[in-house]
N, C-alpha and C positions, 0 to 999 in steps of 0.2 A: 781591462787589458785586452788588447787586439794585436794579434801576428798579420803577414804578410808574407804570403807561403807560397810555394812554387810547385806545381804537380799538372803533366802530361802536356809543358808546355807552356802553360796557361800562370797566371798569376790573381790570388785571392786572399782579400781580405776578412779577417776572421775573428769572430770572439766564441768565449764559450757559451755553448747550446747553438749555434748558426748550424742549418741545414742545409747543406751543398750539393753539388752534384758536380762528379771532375770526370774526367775520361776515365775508361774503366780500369780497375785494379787488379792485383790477383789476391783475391782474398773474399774469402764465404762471409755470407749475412751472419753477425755475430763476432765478428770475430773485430780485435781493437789494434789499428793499424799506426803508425805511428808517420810522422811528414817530418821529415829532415831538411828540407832544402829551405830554410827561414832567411828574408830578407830583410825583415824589418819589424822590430817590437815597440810597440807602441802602450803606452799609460801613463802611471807617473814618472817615469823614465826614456826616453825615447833610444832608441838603438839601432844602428843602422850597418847593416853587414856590409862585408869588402871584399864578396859579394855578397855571402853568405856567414849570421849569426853563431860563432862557433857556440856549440853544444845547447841552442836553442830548437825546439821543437813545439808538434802539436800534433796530440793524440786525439783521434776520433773512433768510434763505433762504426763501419759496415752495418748498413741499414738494410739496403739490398741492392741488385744487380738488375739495372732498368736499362728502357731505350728512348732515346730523346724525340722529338718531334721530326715525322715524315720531310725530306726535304725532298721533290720533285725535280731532276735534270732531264731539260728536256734540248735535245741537239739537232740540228736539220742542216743538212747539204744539200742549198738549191741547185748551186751551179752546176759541179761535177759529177753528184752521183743522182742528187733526185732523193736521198733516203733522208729519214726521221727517226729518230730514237726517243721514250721516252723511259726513265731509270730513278728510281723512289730509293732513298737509303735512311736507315735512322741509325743512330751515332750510337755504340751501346755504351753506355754508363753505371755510374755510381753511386749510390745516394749514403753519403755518410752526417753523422752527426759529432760536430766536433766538441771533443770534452776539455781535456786539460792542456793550458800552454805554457811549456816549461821557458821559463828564460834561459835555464842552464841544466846539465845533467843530463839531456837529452840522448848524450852518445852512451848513458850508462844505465839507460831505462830497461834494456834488455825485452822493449816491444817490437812486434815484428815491423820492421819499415815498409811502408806503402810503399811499392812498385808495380807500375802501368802491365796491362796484362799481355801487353803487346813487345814490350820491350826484350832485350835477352835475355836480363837479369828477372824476370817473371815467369818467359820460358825456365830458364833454370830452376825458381824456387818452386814452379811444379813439377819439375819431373823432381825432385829431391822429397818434395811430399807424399808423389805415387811411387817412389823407392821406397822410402820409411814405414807407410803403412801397413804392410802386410809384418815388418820387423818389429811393431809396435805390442802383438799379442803374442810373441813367442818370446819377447824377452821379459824379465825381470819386472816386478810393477815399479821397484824400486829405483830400478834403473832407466826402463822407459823413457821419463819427462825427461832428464839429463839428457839425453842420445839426440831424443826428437827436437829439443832446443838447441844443442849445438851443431846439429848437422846443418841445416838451412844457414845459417852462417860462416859455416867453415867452408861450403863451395859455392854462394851464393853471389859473397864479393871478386872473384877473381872473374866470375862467369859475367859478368858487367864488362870488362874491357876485353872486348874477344879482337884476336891481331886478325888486321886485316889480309885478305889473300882473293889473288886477282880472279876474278870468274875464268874457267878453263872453257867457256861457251863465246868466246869473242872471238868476232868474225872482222874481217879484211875487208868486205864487201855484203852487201846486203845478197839473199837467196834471190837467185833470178833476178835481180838488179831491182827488188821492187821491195824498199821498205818497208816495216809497217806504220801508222799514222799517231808515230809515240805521244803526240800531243792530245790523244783521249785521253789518257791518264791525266789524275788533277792533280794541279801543279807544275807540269811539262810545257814551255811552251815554244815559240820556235825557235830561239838563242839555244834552250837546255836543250830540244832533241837534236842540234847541231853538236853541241857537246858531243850527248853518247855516242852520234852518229861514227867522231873522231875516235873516240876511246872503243869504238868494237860493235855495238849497241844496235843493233835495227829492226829485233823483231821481237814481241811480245811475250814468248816460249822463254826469251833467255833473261828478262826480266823473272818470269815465273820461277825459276829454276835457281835463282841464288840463296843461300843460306845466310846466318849468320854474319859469316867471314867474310864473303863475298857485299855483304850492305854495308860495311865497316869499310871493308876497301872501298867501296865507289861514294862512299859519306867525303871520306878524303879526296876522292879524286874533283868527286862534284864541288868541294866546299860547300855546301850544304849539311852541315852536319843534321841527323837524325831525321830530316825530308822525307828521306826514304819509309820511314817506319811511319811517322805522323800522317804523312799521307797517304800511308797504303798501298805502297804500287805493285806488290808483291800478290796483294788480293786484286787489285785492279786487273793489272796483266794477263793473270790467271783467268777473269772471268774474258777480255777482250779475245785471248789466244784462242778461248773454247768457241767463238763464236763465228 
């Protein structure tokens, strides 16, 4: 039996024992993660979600927390300025082993759901884990497990759909009429920095400085949904603004 699973964007075909590797997760070496977004079960039954297999799944082991192969960008400005950059990044990753694929039941397995460590809903299920922890030895042994299992669920799913709310950093006019060159960022190019140019958008600081709320509203605005998060612009920005 083989799935067809959906995680960090990306789409994988899977049986059990297949060694993977997906964008990174939040979740420690050890620990057995569960994959909900299933498109397609394949054996002696074939199944094909609309979009998604309801209550089909596939659980894997967290093996460990790695980094993919060095990719070297290297950028040069003959005309204008004369300068050269050269910028190494490696992808950090996942290495899981996939065990069981459920056809059905999957929404009642009570395993922790893999979520991207980048995502909100990851941001969320960690700070919910460095809340819990220090409440873990002063309560009950008995009660303990119960607490520590229903918490990451009771405020995990609502923190996945955060409303969007307009950045309070948009500007009318670029500082001193002089842009910055939003198309360093990958994935920006010159249609999309025309975009933000309209919606407020000109310099690399106010990229830096959006939250949550604020990448949820420009996801909508952009119709790009999740752009923003996949490709990093928020760590991009940040390192161009410092430079």
């Amino acid at each position: 039996m083989f799935a067809v699973m959906k995680t960090g964007g990306k789409q994988y075909k899977v049986q059990s024992g297949d060694m993977l590797r997906v964008e990174k997760l939040a979740a420690d070496a050890g620990e057995t993660v569960q994959f909900n977004e299933i498109l397609m079960l394949g054996g002696d039954k074939t199944v094909v979600g609309a979009p998604m297999v309801n209550g089909a799944a596939v659980q894997a082991e967290v093996v460990d927390q790695i980094k993919g192969e060095k990719v070297i960008n290297f950028v040069k400005r003959r005309r204008k300025h004369g300068s050269q950059r050269t910028k190494g990044h490696r992808q950090k990753l996942t290495l899981v082993r996939i065990g069981d694929i459920l056809a059905s039941g999957g929404d009642k397995s009570g395993v922790k759901a893999a979520v991207g460590a980048g995502s909100v809903a990851g941001v969320a299920v960690a700070a919910v884990a460095a809340k819990a922890a220090p409440k873990k030895a002063a309560a009950p042994k008995k009660e303990a497990p119960a607490k520590k299992a229903a918490a990451p669920k009771a405020e995990a799913a609502p923190a996945a759909e955060v409303a969007g709310v307009e950045p309070t950093n948009l500007l009318k006019e670029a500082r001193g009429g002089q842009p910055d060159d939003l198309k360093k960022i990958s994935g920006v190019g010159p249609k999309l920095e025309g975009v933000l140019h309209e919606i407020g958008v000109f310099h690399f600081d106010q990229i830096a400085a959006w939250g949550p709320a604020e990448i949820s509203y420009m996801d909508d605005r952009l119709s790009f949904k999740g752009r923003i998060e996949r490709d990093d612009w928020i760590a991009q920005a940040t390192q161009f603004a410092a430079e």
